[in-house]
C-alpha positions as CSV (number, residue, x, y, z in Angstrom):
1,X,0.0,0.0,0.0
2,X,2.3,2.5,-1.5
3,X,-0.1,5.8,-1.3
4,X,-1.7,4.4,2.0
5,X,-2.1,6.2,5.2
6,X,-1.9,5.3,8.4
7,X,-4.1,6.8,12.1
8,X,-3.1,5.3,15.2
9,X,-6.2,5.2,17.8
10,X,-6.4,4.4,21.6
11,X,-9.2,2.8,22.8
12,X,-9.8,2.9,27.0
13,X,-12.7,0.4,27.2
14,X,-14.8,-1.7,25.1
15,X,-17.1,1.0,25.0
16,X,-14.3,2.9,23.1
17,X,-14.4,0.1,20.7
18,X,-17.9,-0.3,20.3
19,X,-18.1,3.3,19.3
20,X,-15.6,2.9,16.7
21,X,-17.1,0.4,15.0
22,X,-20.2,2.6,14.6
23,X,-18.3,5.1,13.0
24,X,-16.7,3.1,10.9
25,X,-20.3,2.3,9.8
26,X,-21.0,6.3,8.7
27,X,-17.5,5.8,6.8
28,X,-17.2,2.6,4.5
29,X,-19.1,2.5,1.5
30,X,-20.1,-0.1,-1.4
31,X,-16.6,-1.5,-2.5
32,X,-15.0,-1.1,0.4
33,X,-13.3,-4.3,2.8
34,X,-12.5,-3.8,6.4
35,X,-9.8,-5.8,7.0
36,X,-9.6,-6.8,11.1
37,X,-6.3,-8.4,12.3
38,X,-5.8,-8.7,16.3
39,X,-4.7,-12.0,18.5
40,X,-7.8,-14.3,20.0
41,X,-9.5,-11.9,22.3
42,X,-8.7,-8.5,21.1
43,X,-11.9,-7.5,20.1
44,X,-12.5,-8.0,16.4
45,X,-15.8,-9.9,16.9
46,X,-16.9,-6.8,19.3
47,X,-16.3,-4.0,16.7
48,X,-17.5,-5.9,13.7
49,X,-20.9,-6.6,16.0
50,X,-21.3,-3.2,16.4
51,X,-20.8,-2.1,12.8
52,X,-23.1,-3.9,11.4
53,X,-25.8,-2.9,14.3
54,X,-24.9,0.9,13.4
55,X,-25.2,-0.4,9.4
56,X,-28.6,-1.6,10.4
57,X,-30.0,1.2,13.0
58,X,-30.6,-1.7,15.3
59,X,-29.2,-2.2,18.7
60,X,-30.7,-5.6,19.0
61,X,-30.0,-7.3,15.6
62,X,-28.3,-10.8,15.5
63,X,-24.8,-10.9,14.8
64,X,-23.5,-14.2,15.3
65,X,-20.0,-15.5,14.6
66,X,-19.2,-16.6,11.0
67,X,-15.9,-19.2,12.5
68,X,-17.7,-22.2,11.5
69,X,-20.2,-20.7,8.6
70,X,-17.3,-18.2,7.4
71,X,-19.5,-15.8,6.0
72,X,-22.7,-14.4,7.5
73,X,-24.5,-11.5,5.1
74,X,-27.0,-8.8,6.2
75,X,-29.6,-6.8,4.2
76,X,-28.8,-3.5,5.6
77,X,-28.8,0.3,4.1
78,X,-25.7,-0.7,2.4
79,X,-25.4,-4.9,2.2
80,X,-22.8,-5.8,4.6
81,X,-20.6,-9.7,4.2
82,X,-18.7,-10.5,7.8
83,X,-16.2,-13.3,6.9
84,X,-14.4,-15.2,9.3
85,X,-11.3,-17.0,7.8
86,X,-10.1,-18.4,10.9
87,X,-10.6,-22.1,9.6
88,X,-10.3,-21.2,5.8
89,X,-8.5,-24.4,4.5
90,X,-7.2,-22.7,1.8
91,X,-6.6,-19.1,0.2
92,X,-8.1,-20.4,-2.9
93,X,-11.6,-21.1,-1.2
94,X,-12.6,-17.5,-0.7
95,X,-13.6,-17.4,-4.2
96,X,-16.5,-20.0,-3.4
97,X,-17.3,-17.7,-0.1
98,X,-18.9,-15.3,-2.8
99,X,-16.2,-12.6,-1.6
100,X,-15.6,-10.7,-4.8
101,X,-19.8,-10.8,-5.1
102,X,-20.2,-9.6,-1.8
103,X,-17.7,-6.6,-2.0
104,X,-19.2,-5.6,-5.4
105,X,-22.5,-5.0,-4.2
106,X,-21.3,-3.7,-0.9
107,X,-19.1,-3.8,2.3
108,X,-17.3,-6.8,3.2
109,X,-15.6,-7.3,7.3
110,X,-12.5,-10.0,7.1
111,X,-11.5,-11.0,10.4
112,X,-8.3,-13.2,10.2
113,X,-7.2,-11.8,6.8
114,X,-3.8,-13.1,7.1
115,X,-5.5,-16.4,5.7
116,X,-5.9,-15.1,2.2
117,X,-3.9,-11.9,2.6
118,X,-3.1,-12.3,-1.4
119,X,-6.4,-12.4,-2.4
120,X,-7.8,-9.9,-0.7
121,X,-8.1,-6.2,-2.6
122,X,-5.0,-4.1,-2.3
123,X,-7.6,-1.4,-1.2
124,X,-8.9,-2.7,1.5
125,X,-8.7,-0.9,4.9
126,X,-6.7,-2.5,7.3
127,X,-7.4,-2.3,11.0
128,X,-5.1,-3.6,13.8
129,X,-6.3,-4.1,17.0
130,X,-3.7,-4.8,20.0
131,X,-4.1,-4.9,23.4
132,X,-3.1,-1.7,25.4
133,X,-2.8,-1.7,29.3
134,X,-6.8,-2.1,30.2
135,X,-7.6,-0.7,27.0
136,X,-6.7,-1.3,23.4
137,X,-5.4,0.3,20.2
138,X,-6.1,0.8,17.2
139,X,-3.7,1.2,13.9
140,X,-5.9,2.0,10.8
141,X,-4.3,2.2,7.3
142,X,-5.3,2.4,4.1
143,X,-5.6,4.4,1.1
144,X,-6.1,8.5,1.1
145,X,-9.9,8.2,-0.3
146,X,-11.0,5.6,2.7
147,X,-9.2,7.7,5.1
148,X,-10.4,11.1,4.3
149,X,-13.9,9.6,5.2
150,X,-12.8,7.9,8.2
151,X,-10.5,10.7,9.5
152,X,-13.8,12.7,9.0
153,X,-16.1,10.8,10.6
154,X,-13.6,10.7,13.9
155,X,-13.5,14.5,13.3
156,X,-16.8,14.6,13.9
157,X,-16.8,12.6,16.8
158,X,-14.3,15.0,18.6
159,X,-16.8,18.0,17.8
160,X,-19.1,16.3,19.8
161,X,-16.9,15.3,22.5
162,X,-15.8,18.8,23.0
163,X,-19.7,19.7,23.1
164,X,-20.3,17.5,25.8
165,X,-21.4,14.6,23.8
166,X,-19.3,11.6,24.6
167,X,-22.0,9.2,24.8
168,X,-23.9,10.3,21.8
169,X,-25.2,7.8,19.2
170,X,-24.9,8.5,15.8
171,X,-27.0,6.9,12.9
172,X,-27.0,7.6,8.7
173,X,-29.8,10.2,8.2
174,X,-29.5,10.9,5.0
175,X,-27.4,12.7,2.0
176,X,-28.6,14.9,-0.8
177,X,-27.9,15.9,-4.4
178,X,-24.9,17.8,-3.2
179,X,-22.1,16.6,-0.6
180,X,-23.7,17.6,2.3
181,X,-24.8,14.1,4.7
182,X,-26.9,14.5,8.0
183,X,-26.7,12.1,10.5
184,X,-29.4,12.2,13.5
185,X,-27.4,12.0,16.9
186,X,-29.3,10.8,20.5
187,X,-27.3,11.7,23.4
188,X,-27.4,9.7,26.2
189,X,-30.0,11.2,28.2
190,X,-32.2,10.4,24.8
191,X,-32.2,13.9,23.1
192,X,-32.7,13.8,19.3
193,X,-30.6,16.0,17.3
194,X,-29.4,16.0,13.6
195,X,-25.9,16.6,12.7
196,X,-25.2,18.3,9.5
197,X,-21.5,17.0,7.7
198,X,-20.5,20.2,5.2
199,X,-17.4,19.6,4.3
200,X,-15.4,22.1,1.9
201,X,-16.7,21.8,-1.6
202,X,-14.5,21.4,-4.4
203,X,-14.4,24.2,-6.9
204,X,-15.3,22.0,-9.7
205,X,-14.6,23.5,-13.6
206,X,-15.0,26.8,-14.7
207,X,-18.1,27.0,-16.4
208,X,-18.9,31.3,-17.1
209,X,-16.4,33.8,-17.0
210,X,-13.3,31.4,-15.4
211,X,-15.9,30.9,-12.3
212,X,-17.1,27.6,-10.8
213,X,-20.9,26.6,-11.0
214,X,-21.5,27.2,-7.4
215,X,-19.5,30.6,-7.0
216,X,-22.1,31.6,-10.5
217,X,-25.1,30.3,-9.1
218,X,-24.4,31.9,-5.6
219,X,-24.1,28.3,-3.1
220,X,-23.3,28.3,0.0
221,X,-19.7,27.3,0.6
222,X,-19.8,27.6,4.5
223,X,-22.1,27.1,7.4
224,X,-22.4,31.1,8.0
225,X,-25.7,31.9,5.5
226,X,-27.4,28.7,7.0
227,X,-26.8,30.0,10.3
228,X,-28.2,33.4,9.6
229,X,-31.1,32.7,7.2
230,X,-32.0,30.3,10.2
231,X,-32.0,33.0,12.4
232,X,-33.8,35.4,10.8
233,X,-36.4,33.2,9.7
234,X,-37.1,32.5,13.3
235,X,-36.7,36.2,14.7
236,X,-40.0,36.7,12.0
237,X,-42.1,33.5,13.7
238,X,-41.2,30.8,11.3
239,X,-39.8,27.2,12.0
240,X,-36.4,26.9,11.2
241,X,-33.5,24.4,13.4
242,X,-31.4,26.2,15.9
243,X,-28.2,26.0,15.4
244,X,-26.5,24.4,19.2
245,X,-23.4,24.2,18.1
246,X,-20.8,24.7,14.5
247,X,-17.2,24.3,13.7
248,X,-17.8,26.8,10.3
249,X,-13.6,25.6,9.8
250,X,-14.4,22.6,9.5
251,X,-18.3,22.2,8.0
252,X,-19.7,20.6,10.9
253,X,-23.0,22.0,12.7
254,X,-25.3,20.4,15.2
255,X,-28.5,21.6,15.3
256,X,-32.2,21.0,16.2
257,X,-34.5,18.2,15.3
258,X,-37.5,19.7,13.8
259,X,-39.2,15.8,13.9
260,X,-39.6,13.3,10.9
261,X,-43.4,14.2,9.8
262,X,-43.3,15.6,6.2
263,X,-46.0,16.8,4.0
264,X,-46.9,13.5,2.0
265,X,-48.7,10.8,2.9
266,X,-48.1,7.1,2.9
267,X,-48.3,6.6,-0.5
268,X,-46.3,9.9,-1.4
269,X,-48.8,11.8,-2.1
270,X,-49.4,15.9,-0.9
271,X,-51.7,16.8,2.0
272,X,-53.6,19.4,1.5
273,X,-53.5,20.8,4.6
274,X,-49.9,21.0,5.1
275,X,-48.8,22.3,1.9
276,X,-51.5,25.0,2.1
277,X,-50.4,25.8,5.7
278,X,-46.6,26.0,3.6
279,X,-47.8,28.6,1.5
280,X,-49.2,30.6,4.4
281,X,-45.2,30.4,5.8
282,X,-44.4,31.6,2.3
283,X,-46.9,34.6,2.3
284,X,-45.4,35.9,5.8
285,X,-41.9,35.5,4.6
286,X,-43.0,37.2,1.3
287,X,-44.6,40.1,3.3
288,X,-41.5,41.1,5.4
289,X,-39.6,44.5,5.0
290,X,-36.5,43.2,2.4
291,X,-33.3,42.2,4.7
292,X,-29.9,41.6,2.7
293,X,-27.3,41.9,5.4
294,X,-27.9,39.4,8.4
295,X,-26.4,39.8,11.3
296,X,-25.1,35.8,12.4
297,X,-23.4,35.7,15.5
298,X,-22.5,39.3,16.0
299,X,-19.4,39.6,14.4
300,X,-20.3,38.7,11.4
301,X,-22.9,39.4,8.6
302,X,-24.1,37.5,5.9
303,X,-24.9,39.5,2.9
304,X,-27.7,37.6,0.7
305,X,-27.0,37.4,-2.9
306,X,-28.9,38.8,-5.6
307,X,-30.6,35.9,-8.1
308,X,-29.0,38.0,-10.7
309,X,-29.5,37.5,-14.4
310,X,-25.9,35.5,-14.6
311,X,-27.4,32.9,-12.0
312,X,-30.8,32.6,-13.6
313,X,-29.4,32.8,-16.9
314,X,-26.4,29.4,-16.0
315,X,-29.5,27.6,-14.2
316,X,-31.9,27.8,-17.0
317,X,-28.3,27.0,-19.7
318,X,-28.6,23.4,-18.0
319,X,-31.3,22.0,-20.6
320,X,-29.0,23.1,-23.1
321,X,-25.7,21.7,-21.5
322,X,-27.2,18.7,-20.4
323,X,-30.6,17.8,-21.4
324,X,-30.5,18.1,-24.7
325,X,-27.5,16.1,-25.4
326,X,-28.9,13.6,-23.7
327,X,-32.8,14.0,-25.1
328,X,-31.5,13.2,-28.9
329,X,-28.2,12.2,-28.9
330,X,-26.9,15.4,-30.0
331,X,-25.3,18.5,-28.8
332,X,-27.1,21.8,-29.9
333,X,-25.9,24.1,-32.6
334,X,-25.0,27.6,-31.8
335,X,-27.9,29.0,-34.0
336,X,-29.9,26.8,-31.2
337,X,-27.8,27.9,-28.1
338,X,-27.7,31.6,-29.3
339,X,-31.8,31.7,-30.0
340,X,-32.3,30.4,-26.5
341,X,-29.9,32.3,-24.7
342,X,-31.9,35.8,-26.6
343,X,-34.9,34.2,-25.4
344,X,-33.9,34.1,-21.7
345,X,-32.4,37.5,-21.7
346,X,-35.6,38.9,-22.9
347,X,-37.2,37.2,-20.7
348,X,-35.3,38.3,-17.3
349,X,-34.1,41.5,-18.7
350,X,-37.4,42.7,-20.0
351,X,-40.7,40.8,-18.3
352,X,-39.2,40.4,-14.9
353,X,-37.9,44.1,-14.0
354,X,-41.0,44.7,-12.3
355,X,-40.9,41.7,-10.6
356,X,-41.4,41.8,-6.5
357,X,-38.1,40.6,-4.8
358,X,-37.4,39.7,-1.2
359,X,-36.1,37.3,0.2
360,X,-36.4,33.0,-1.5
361,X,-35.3,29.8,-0.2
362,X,-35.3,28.2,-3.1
363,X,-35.5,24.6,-3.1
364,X,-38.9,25.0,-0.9
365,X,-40.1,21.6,-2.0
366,X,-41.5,18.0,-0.3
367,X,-38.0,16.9,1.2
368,X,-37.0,20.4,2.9
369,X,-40.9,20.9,4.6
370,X,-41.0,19.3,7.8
371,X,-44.5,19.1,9.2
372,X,-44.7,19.8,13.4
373,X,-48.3,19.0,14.6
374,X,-47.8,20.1,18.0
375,X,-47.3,23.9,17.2
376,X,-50.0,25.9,16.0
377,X,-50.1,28.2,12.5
378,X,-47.6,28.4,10.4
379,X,-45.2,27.1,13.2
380,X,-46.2,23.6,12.2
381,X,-44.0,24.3,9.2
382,X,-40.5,23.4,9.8
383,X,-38.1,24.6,7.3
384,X,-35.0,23.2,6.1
385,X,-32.1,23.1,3.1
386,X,-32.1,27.0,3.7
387,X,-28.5,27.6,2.7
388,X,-28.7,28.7,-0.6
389,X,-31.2,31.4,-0.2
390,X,-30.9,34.3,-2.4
391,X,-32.7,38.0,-2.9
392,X,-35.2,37.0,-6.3
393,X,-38.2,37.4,-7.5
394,X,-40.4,35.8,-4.8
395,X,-42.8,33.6,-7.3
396,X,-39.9,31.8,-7.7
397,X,-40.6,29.9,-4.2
398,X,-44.0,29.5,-4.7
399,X,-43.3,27.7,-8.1
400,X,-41.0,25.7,-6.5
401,X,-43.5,24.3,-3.8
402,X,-47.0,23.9,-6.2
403,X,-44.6,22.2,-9.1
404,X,-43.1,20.6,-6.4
405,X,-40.3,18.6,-8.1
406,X,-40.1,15.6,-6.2
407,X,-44.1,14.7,-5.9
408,X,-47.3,15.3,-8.0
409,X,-49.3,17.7,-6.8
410,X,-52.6,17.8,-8.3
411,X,-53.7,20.6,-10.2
412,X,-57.0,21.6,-8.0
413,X,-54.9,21.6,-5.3
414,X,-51.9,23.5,-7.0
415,X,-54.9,25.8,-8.1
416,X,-56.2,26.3,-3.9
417,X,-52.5,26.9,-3.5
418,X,-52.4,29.6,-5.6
419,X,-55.3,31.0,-4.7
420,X,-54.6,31.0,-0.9
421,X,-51.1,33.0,-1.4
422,X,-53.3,35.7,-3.7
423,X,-55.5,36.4,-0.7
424,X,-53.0,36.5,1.9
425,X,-50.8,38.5,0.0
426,X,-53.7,41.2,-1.3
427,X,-55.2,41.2,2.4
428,X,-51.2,42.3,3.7
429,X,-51.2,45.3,1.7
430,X,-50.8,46.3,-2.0
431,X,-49.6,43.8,-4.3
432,X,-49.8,43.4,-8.2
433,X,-50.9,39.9,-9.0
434,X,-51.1,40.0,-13.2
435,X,-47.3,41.1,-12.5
436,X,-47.0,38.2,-10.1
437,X,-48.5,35.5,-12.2
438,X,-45.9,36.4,-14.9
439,X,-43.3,36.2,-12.9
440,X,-44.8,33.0,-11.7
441,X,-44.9,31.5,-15.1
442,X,-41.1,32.1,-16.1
443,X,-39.9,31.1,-12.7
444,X,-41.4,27.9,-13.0
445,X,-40.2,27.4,-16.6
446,X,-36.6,28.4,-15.1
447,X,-36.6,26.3,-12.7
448,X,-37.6,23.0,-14.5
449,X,-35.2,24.5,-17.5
450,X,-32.6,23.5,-14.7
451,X,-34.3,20.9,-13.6
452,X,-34.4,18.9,-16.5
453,X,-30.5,19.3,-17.2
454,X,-30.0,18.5,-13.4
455,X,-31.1,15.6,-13.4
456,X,-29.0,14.1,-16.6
457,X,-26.0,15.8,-15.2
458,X,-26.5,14.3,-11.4
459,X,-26.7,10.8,-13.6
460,X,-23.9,10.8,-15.8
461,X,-21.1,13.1,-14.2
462,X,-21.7,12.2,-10.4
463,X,-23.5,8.6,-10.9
464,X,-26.7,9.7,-9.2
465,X,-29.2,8.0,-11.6
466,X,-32.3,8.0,-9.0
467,X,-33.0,11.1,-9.9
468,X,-33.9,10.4,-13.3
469,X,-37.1,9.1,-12.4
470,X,-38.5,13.0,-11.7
471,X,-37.8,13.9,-15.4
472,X,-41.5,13.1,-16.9
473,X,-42.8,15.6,-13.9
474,X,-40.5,17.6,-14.6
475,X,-41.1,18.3,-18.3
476,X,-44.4,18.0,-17.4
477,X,-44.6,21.3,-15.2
478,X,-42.3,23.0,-17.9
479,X,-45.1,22.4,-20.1
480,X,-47.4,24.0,-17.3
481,X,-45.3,26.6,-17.1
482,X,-45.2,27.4,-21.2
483,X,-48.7,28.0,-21.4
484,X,-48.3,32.1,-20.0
485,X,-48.1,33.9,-23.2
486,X,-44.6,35.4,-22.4
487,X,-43.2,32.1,-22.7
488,X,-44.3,31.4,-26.2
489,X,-40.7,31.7,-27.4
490,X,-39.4,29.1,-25.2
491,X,-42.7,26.7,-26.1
492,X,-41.8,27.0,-29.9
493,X,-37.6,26.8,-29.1
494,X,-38.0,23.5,-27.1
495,X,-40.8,22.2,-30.0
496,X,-38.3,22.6,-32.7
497,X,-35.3,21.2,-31.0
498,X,-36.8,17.8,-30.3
499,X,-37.8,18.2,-26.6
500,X,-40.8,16.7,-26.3
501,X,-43.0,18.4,-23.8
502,X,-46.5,16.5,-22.4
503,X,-49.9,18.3,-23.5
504,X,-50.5,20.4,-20.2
């Protein structure tokens, strides 16, 4: 192991060890084999046991020793193999174990692996464990992409010992479409709380004027604009997470629980009640006096950026980058790409200079509403994925939530929703709904512009191809969207470059 690395760990007490092995489990991934090496006693069984409890979120599942069966698999979030090679007659037999099956698929654990040390991948992760006084340690080595995560994960654990966590249990929450993971921690007196993992992001390719996509489209790169859109959308009387604690060095925040309700039901469908209640939130955030420079922790303050006509201009350029290529096999020409680009700068340039701007979350949407039944109002409205908020046109969050991009919504409620944010809005004061509804229209058709190059790109550059599965709602809303009679460029571009759109 040439490029490998190498962290030296000691463990106290078999709790100690217990709690490495269930951060291990937020580490390893598909592909990757654990390789545990230690004399008779030492406490390979115990840390593999706990892995794969952590693996499956439960404290009571079955583990039993593989030294007569040799291999024991488990169904888990990712499909774990535990192989025991202590009575492996020969190197050879490993093969017939189903070992290079099992590590395709997903994790493998190799306790003994001196027993077919030649056979096993030259990438696996080897862990050492030797006694230590009353305690143990630990020698983990391996190569640098394995032990970034794992160095990670323990970096993470020492935010929470620092915080008074020592005790806390950590599970796999959840990731998203960018690198940001969540993991929901219980502390030992029983306290739920999420943990947010934001490690630097890489600048990626230029992609407009020698700039990355997120420094173009305005992303967050730190914790600061979480913590003060947070802030400020609780000092107005919205839900949003308290931040407890955040290491903005080092990406790593701990903050409140807001519960695991959502807005869909059981079979993933919108309730009415709670999106409406959403668009009540939206009206009162709508409503507020414009705020672009918020205070965070009072020594710093987060400016908001402008959705300016770059941003919205790159976003919307994804069907073109992306989509289309993909749609007919086919890049577009530049009489294509220079026609649409015109047709977007008329658009933002010339319909939506009168458009009413505050402040947007936007990705208001299913997976970022949690719903909180024991508050009242619009306080049973947790929000969430806040980061990225900009200063825009405000339709552009209401589009976002009634063509909500992860769920059907059906159109007589998408119509109710509408309706309800007219009143609230005209009943708050003066407000210019024909301008609003245009505004409405090409935000949507922005949005699913992006949208519908998203979700190739997520697919073939960073191997995400679940989200392929939201491209026929998708296209469908950006048909929606075309209808508005400002929009009839962009109906009559997509129709005559080959991008089918569903009758709406």
């Amino acid at each position: 192991m040439s490029d490998a690395t190498t962290l030296r760990l000691t463990l106290a007490d078999q709790a100690a060890s217990l709690q490495l092995g269930e951060d291990l489990a937020l580490a390893l991934r598909p592909g990757d084999c654990l390789a545990l090496s230690g004399d008779l006693g030492a406490g390979k069984s115990t840390l593999a046991r706990a892995f794969l409890r952590a693996l499956a979120d439960d404290p009571d599942l079955e583990v039993p020793s593989p030294t007569f069966t040799l291999v024991q698999s488990y169904e888990l979030r990712i499909p774990a193999a535990h192989f025991d090679l202590y009575r492996l007659g020969d190197a050879s037999e490993l093969d017939e174990l189903g070992f290079d099956e099992a590590l395709a698929s997903g994790i493998c654990l190799v306790e003994w692996p001196e027993m077919a040390e030649e056979l096993l991948p030259a990438t696996r992760v080897r862990l050492v464990l030797t006694q230590d006084g009353t305690g143990r340690s630990a020698t983990i080595e391996g190569h640098e992409a394995q032990m970034k995560r794992i160095r990670r994960v323990l970096a993470i654990r020492s935010f929470l010992d620092d915080h008074g966590y020592k005790a806390a249990e950590r599970r796999f929450l959840t990731g998203d479409a960018s690198i940001r993971a969540y993991e929901r921690v219980t502390t030992d007196e029983g306290q739920k709380l999420i943990l947010m993992d934001w490690p630097k992001m890489p600048e990626g390719p230029p992609v407009l004027d020698g700039k990355p996509y997120p420094k173009v489209a305005h992303l967050a790169e730190d914790a600061y604009p979480f913590v003060a859109i947070g802030r400020y959308l609780r000092g107005i009387g919205l839900s949003a997470p308290d931040v407890l604690h955040v290491d903005y060095d080092q990406g790593i925040l701990l903050i409140e629980d807001l519960g695991s309700d959502g807005v869909l039901d059981d079979d993933g469908r919108p309730i009415a009640e709670r999106y409406r209640q959403t668009v009540a939130s939206l009206a009162i955030l709508h409503g507020q006096p414009m705020q672009q420079d918020l205070d965070v922790d009072g020594h710093y303050i987060h400016h908001v950026p402008d959705f300016d006509p770059t941003a919205m201009t790159m976003e919307a350029r994804l069907l073109l980058d992306w989509h289309l290529p993909w749609r007919r096999g086919a890049a577009p020409t530049e009489e294509e790409r220079q026609e649409y680009l015109a047709i977007w700068h008329s658009l933002i340039t010339d319909h939506l200079a009168g458009a009413e701007k505050n402040l947007l979350l936007r990705d208001l949407h299913s997976p970022n509403i949690i719903w909180r039944p024991q508050e009242q109002g619009v306080k049973r409205v947790g929000l969430i994925d806040f980061q990225d908020a900009m200063i825009g046109p405000t339709a552009y969050d209401l589009a976002s939530l009634i063509q909500d991009a992860r769920v059907d919504v059906p159109s007589d409620l998408a119509q109710q929703m509408m309706s309800d944010y007219l009143a609230l809005r005209h009943a708050s004061g003066p407000f210019d709904e024909p301008v609003f509804l245009r505004t409405f229209a090409i935000m949507a058709a922005q949005r699913n512009c992006k949208l519908a190059g998203l979700w190739v790109r997520l697919k073939q550059r960073d191997g995400k191809p679940g989200y392929m599965k939201h491209m026929p709602r998708t296209l469908a809303y950006l048909s929606t969207a075309l209808r508005h009679p400002a929009l009839l460029p962009l109906r009559e571009w997509c129709h005559r470059s080959g991008i089918e759109l569903p009758e709406s």
